[in-house]
C-alpha positions as CSV (number, residue, x, y, z in Angstrom):
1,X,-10.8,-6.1,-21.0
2,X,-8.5,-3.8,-18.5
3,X,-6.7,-6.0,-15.7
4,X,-8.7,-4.4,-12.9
5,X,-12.0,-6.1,-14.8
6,X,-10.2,-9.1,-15.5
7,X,-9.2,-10.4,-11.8
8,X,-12.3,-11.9,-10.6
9,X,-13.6,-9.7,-7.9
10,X,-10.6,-7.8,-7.4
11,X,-11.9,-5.2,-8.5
12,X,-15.2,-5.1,-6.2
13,X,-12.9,-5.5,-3.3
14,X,-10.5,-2.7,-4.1
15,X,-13.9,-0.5,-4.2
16,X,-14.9,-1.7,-1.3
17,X,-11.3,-1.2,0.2
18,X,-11.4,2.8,-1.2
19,X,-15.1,3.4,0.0
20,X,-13.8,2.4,3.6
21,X,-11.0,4.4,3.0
22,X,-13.6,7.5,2.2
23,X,-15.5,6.6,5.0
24,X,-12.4,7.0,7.5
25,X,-11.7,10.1,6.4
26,X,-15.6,11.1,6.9
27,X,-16.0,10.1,10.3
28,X,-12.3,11.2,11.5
29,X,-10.9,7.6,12.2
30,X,-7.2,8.2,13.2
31,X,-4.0,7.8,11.1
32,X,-3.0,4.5,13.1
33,X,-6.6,3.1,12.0
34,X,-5.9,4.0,8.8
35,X,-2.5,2.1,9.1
36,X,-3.8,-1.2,10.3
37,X,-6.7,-1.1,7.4
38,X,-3.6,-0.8,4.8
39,X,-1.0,-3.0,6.9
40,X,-4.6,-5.4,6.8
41,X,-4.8,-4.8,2.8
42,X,-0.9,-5.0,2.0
43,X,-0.7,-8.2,3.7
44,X,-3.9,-9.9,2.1
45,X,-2.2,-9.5,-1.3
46,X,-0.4,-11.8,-2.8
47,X,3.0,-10.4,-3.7
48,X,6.1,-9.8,-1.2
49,X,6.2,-6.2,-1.1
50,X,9.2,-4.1,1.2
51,X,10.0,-0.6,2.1
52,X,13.7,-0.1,1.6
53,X,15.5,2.9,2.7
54,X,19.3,3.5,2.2
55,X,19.8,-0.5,1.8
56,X,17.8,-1.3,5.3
57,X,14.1,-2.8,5.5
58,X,11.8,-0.3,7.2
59,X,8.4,-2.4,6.6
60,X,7.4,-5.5,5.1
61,X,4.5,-7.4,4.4
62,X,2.9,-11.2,5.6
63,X,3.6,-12.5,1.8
64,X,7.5,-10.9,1.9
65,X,8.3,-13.0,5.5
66,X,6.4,-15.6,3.9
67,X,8.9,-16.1,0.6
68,X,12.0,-15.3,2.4
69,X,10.9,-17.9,5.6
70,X,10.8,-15.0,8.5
71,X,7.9,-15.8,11.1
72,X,7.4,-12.1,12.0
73,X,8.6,-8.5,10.8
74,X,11.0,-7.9,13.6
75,X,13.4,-10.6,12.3
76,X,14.4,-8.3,9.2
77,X,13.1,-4.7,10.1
78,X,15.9,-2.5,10.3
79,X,18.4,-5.0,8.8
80,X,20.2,-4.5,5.7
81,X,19.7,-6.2,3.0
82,X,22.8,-8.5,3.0
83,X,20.8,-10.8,5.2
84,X,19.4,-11.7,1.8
85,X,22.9,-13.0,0.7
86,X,25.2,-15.5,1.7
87,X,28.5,-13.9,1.5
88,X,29.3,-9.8,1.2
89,X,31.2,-10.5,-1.8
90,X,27.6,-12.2,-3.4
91,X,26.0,-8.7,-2.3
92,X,28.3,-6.2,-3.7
93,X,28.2,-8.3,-7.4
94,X,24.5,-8.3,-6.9
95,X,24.6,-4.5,-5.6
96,X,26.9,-3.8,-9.2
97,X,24.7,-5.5,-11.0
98,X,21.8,-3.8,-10.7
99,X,23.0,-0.5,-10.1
100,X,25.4,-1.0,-13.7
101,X,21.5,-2.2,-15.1
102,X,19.8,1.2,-13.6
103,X,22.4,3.4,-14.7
104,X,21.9,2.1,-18.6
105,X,18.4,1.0,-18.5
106,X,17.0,3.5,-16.4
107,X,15.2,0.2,-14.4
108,X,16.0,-2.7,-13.0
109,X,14.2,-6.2,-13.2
């Protein structure tokens, strides 16, 4: 059984999710419509999920404020991720960490 098949009707609402996507792009609905039907489907799932660029939050998800304990996106868009630690020292060994684990794994978990 592939994981799409196995996640109870997942999988029907990920088709249903690209047929609307087809269908926006048939009837010329506008890139910001096209925005709020994936900000819609990004925050309906159930992981935390975060756009990071050069170490500062440029979008996150409902689930993401939801772990962390942020009521809305404002509170950490645009913020660097050191909010996420309690002192700078705790961020630069966590920053070490992982980039020493990328540099000989080639990933990081």
């Amino acid at each position: 059984m592939s994981p799409a098949a196995g996640m109870s009707g997942q999988l029907a609402a990920a088709v249903k999710i690209l047929l609307k996507l087809k269908k926006m792009d048939m009837t010329g609905e506008t890139n910001t419509d096209k925005s709020a039907v994936l900000q819609n489907i990004l925050d309906a799932c159930a992981v935390g999920i975060a756009r990071i660029e050069e170490e500062v939050l440029t979008w996150v998800n409902r689930p993401f404020l939801d772990v962390f304990g942020y009521d809305a996106a404002d509170e950490v868009i645009d913020k660097t991720l050191d909010i996420f630690f309690q002192t700078a020292q705790d961020f630069q060994f966590a920053r070490q960490a992982l980039e020493r684990e990328l540099t000989q794994k080639g990933q990081a978990d």
